[in-house]
N, C-alpha and C positions, 0 to 999 in steps of 0.2 A: 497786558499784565493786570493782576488782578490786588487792588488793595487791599491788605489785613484789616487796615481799620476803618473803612468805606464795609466791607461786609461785619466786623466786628459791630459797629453800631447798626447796621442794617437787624441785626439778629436781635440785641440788645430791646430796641425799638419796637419790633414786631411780634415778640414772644411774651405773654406774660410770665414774670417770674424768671424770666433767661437771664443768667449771671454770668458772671467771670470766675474764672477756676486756673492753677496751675501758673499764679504769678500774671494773667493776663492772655496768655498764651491757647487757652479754648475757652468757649461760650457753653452753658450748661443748659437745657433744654426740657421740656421734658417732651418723651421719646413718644412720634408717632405711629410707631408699631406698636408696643404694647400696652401703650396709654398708662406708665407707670404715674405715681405719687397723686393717686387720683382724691387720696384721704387730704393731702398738705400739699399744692401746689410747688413749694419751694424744693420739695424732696426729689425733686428728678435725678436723672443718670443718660442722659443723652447727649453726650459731650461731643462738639465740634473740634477741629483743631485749626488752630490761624497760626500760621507757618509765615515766618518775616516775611516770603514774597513768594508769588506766583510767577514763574517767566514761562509766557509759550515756547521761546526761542530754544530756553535749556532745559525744555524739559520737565522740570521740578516739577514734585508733586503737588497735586492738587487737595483744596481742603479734607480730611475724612473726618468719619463720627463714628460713635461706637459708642454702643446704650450698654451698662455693666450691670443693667438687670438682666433684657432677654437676650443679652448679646449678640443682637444685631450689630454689623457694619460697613463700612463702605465709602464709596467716594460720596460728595456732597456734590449734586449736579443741580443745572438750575431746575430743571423739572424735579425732582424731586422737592427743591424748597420750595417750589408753586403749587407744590400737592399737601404741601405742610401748611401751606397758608391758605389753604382752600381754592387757587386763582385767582387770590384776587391782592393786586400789586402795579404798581404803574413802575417800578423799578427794572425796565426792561434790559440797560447795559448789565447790570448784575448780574440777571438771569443767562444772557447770553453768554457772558465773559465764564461762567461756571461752566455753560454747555460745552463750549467751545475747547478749556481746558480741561474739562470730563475727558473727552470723544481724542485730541491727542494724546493725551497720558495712555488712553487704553488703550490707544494705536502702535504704542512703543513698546508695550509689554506684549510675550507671548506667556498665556498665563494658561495653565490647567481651564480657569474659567471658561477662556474664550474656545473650549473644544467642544463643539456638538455632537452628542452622543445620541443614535435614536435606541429607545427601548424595544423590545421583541415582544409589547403586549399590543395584542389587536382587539378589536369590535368584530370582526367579521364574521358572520356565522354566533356572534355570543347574543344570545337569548331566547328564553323561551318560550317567547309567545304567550304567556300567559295573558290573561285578561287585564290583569294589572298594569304589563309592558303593551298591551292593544290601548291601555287610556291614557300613557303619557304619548303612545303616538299622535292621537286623538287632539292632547293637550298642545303639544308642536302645529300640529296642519288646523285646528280652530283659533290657534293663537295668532298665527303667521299667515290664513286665510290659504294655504296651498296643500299638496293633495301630494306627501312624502309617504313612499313606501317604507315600511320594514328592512326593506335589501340597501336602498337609497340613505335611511337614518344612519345604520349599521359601516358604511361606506364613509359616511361623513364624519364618523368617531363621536357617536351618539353613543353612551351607558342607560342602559335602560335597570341596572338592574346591579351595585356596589356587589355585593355577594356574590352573585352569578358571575359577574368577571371578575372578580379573583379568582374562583374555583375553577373557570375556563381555561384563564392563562397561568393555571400552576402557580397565583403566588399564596404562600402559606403561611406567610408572615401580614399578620393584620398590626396596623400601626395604631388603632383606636378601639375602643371599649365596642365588646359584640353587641351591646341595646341600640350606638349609633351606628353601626351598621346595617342594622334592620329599620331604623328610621330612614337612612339614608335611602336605603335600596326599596323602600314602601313609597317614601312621598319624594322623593328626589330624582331628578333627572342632572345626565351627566355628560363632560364633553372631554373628552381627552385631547390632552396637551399635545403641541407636535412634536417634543420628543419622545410622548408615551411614557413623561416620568409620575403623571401628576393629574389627577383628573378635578374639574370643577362642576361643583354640584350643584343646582338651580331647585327651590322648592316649587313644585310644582301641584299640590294640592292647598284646597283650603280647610282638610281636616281641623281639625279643632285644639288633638291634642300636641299640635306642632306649631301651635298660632303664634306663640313666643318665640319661637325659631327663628334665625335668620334666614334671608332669601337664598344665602351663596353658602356653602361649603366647600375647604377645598382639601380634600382627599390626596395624599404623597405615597405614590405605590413605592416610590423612591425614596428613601428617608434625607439622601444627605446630597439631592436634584440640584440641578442649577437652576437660582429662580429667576433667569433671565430667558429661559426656553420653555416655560410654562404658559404660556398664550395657546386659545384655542385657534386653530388654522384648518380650511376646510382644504380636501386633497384637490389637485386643478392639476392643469396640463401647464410645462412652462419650458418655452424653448428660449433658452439665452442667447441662439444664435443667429434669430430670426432679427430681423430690420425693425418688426413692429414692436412695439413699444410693450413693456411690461406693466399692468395697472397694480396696482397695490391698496387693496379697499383696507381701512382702520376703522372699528367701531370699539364700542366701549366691551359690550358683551354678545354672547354666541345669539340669542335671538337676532339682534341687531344683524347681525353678518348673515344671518342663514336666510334673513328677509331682505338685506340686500344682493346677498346671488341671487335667491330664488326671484323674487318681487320684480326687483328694480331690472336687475341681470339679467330674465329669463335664463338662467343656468349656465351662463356664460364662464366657462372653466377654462379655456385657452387664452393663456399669456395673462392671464387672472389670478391675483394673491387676495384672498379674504381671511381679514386676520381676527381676532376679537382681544383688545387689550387688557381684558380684565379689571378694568377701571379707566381713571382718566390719562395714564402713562401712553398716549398715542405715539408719541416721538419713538419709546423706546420702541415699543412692540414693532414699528417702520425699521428702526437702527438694526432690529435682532434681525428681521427676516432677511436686510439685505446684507448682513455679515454671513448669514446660513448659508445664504445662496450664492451668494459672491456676486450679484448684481452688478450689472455694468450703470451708467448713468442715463442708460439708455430706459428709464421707468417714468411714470406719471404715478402720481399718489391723491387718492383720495382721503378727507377725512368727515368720518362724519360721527361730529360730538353731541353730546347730550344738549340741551337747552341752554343747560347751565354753566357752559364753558363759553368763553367771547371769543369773538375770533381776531383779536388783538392776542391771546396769550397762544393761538393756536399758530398765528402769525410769526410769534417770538419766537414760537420751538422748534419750529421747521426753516427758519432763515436759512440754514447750515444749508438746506436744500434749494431753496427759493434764489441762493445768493449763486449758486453755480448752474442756473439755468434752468433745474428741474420745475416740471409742471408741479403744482399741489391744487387742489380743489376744496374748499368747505362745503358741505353738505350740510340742509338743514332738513326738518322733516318741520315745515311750516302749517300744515293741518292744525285745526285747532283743536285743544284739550290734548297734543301730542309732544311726546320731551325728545322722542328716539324714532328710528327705523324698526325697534323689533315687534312692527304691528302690520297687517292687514295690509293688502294693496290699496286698498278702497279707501285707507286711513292714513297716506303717506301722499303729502304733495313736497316733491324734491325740489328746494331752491337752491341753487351752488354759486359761488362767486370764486374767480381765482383769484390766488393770491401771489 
């Protein structure tokens, strides 16, 4: 069970400017997705709710939030409030006891959410070879040191080209202004989601007139997706009925993954999940694939985090796993001057430790 006011002053404590709102009853924030009240810190709209009691046994809801600018919301899980605080927290029954009542509550609901839907947009066959889409191949196989064909990119739900897959896959409906889509589709390389709602974009040139740019974009073929199936996943081969063990690689992003199939892997696609979590949410992007798949517990999970994740928080999040038997692995990429997998063979010394 989780105490209202053991996380009330946890919140209190750790947030600048976090208040009380609604007689006591939620903590006011200011909100991690939209980064509101950035003129007056006190002006936030990220409200928590502290509900008298959490009980596993009956059920009861677990904390939510819900920011009344970009109105975002949601359950309040411990990973999420570990991404809020950047990881960095020694308060590990906290973190747990959210995860724990996260993962049953969503257990008991059958919710629209929890239905995976794949979309009917492909890669395959879309592009044109132009010179342009010849130099972000280029930009993949000199990044990642490996030797990916055109047929081989296009297979693994590589965008070479925003515009060109629209016009491919018939969608007519553009959800962003036509100048960034010609930016996107000029300097950007792309990965489609595994349900094909959602594509994320990576900058892939050092032109000049993009240098203020962000590195990521992320493009919603789907306007109203679920953003729980927005993870880039490369396709593999997976027999659930096989004895041998299912692996399940987690990195942070699509370089990462594509250099640990290809690098690490030798192209190891049988009874092989490579997922990229689009940040540092590894737990979920693990949680979504084996709810997609229906996974038996019959898997081993790798993770392999950035530099700047410990592996005490990586420890925290996978306990759920850890405590009913499952392997998990930390992966480090110990090379020096290196944070990630998503580089070179030659620049990738793998250290792992179970946990």
């Amino acid at each position: 069970m989780l105490d209202k006011n053991k996380l009330k002053q946890f919140l209190l404590s750790n947030f600048p400017n976090a208040r009380l709102a609604s007689g006591g009853k939620e903590v006011v924030i200011r909100c991690p997705f939209c980064g509101d009240s950035q003129k007056d810190m006190r002006d936030a709209h990220f409200y928590i709710g502290l509900q008298e009691e959490y009980d596993f046994e009956n059920n009861q809801s677990p904390p939510k939030y819900h920011c009344f600018l970009c109105n975002k919301g949601g359950i309040l899980t411990g990973e999420l409030l570990l991404q809020m605080l950047d990881y960095s927290t020694d308060e590990e029954s906290l973190i747990c006891d959210l995860n724990i009542l996260a993962n049953k509550y969503s257990s008991t609901k059958t919710t629209k959410s929890k239905l995976f839907t794949k979309y009917n947009y492909t890669t395959i066959g879309c592009i044109e070879k132009t010179s342009l889409d010849l130099e972000k191949l280029d930009y993949i196989n000199n990044r990642l040191g490996i030797n990916l064909t055109i047929d081989q990119a296009l297979q693994d739900k590589i965008v070479f080209n925003l515009l060109y897959f629209l016009n491919y896959n018939g969608i007519t409906k553009i959800n962003i202004p036509n100048n960034e889509v010609d930016t996107i589709s000029n300097y950007f390389i792309g990965f489609l989601s595994i349900d094909n709602s959602s594509i994320l974009f990576r900058k892939c040139s050092n032109n000049e007139n993009i240098k203020s740019l962000k590195r990521y974009k992320k493009y919603k073929i789907i306007s109203n997706d679920i953003e729980g199936f927005n993870y880039y996943c490369l396709p593999t081969k997976i027999n659930s009925m096989s004895t041998d063990p299912i692996h399940i690689h987690v990195a942070e992003g699509p370089f990462d993954i594509l250099s640990i199939c290809y690098n690490l892997n030798h192209n190891n696609r049988d009874n092989q999940i490579y997922i990229s979590a689009g940040g540092k949410s590894y737990y979920n992007a693990v949680y979504t694939i084996i709810t997609i798949l229906k996974l038996s517990p019959n898997i081993v999970i790798h993770v392999y985090p950035d530099n700047d994740v410990l592996d005490k928080i990586i420890r925290l999040n996978f306990k759920k796993f850890t405590d009913v038997g499952i392997s998990v692995y930390i992966h480090r990429n110990i090379f020096e001057g290196e944070k990630d997998f998503g580089v070179r063979m030659d620049r990738i010394n793998n250290s792992y430790i179970k946990i």
